[in-house]
C-alpha positions as CSV (number, residue, x, y, z in Angstrom):
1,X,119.8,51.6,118.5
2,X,120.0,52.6,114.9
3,X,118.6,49.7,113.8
4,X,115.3,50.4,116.1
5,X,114.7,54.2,115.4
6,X,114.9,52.6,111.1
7,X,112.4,50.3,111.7
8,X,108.9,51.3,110.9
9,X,106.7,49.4,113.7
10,X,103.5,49.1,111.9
11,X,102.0,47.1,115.6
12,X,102.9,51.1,116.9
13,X,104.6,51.3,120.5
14,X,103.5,48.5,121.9
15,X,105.8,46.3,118.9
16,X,108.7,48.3,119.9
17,X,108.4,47.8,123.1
18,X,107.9,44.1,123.1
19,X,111.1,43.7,121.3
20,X,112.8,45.8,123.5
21,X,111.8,44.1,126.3
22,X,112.6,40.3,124.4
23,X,116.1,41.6,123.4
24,X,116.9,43.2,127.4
25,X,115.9,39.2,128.4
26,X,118.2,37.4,126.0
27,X,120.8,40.6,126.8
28,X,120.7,39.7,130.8
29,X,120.4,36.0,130.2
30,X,124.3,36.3,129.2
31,X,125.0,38.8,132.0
32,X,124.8,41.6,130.0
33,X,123.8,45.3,130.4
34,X,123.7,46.2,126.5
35,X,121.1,45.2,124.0
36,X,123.3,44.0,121.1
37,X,122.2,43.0,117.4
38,X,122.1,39.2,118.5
39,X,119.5,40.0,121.2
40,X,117.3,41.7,118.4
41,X,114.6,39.4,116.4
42,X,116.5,38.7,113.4
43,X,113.8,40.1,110.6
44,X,114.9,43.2,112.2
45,X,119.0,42.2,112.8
46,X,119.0,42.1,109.1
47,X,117.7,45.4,108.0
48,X,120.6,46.7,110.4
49,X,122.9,44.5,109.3
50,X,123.2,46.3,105.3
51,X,126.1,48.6,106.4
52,X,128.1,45.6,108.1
53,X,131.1,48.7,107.7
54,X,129.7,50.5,110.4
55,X,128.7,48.1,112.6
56,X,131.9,46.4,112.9
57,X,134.0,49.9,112.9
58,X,131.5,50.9,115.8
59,X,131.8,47.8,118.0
60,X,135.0,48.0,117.3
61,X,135.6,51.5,118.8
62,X,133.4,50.5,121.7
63,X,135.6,48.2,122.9
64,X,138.8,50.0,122.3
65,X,140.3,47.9,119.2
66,X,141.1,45.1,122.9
67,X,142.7,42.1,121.7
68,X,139.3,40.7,121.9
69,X,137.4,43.1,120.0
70,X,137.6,40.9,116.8
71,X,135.8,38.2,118.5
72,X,133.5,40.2,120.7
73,X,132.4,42.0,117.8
74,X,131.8,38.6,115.7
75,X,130.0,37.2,118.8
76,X,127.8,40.4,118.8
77,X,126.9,40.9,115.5
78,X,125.4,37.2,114.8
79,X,128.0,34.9,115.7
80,X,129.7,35.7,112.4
81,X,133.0,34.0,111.5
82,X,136.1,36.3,112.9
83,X,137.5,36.1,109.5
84,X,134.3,38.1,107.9
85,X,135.0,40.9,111.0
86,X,138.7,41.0,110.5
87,X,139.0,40.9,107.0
88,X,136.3,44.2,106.9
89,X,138.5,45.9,109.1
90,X,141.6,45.2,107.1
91,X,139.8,46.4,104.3
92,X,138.3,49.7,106.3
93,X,142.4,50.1,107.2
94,X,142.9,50.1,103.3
95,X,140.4,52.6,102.4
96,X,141.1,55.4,104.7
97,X,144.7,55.0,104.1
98,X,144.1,55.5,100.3
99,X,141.4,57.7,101.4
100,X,143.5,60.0,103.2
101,X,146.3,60.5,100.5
102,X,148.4,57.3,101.9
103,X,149.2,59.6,105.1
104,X,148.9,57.1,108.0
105,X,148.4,59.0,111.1
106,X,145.4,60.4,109.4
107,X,143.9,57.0,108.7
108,X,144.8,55.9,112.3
109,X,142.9,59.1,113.4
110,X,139.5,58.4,110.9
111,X,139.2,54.5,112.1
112,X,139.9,55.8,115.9
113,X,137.6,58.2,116.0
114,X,139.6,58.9,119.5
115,X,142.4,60.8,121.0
116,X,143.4,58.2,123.9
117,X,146.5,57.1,123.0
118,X,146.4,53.2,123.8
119,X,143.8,52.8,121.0
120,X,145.6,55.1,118.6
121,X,148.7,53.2,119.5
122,X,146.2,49.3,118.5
123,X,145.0,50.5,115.4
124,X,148.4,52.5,114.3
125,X,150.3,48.6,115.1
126,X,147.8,46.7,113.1
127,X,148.1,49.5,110.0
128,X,151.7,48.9,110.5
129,X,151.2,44.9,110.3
130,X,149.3,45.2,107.3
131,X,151.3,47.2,105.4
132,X,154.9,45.5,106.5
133,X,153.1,42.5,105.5
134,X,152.5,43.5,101.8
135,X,155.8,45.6,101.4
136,X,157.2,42.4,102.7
137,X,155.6,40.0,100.0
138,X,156.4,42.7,97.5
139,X,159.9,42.4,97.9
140,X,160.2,39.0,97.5
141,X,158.7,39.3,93.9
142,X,161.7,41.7,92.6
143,X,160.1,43.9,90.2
144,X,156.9,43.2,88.7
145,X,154.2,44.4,87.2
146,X,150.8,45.5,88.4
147,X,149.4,42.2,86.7
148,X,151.7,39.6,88.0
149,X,151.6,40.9,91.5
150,X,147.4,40.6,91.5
151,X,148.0,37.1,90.5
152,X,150.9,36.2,92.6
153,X,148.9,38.3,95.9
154,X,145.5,35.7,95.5
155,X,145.6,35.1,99.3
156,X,145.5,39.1,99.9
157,X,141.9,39.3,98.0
158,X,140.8,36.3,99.0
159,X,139.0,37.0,102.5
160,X,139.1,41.0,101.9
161,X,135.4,41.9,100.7
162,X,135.2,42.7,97.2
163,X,134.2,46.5,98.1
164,X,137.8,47.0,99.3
165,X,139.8,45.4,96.2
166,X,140.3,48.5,94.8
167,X,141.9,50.2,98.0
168,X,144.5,47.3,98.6
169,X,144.9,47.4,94.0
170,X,145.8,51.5,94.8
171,X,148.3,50.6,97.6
172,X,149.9,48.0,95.5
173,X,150.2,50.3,92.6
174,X,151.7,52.7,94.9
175,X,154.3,50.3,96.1
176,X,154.8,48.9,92.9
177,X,155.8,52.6,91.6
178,X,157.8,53.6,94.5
179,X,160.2,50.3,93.8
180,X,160.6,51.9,90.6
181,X,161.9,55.2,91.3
């Protein structure tokens, strides 16, 4: 939707509704009801496709963070990789957790955007597997710096989009301190 109302359809209506009607017969030729990105011509995908962020935390929420939401959402946005859709929403995990002052039912809340408990009770378990994950790595390293553990975590950065480096650098850092003390 968003990415229609942006555009500026210089051919007036009858553009808009030529791609509307194009996208609805690629939509049903897959048994669908919902226009998705894919369906759209791509000149016009693209220029919806510059906050990837949203997107993917939208299509995400639309299908209730199922245990097929990952690839859905890939499938739906392009047929991009799974790795490029799950590695953005590790990263949006990362930033609302720093973002909200590390408190984690708060970042839970943000990404749900919901109150229903089953998808509160997904996103909270993947958080949870994220997190574990690095605390779990940390501890095998003992008691390092900052600077070893960025070289040491290379597999951590290497998928995560550049954008979210410096939330997983903060929950490091964080970790890191808390060993300390």
């Amino acid at each position: 939707m968003n990415v229609l109302q942006e555009n500026n359809w210089k051919g007036n209506v009858r553009e808009l509704e030529s791609n509307i009607k194009r996208a609805a017969i690629f939509a049903k030729s897959e048994s669908r009801n919902i226009i998705q990105l894919c369906d759209i011509p791509d000149n016009l995908a693209k220029s919806g496709r510059t906050d990837l962020r949203s997107l993917i935390l939208n299509s995400l929420r639309e299908k209730g963070f199922s245990h097929s939401a990952i690839s859905e959402t890939a499938k739906e946005l392009g047929n991009i990789s799974r790795t490029i859709v799950s590695e953005n929403y590790r990263g949006i995990f990362f930033e609302e957790f720093v973002k909200a002052n590390y408190n984690f039912d708060e970042a839970v809340a943000t990404i749900a955007e919901s109150e229903q408990k089953t998808i509160i009770e997904k996103i909270s378990k993947k958080g949870k597997t994220y997190l574990i994950n690095i605390e779990k790595d940390l501890g095998k390293l003992g008691s390092p710096s900052f600077d070893e553990v960025k070289r040491k975590f290379v597999s951590k950065y290497k998928n995560l989009p550049q954008k979210y480096h410096t939330y997983l650098d903060e929950i490091l850092k964080r970790n890191i301190n808390a060993r300390k003390t």
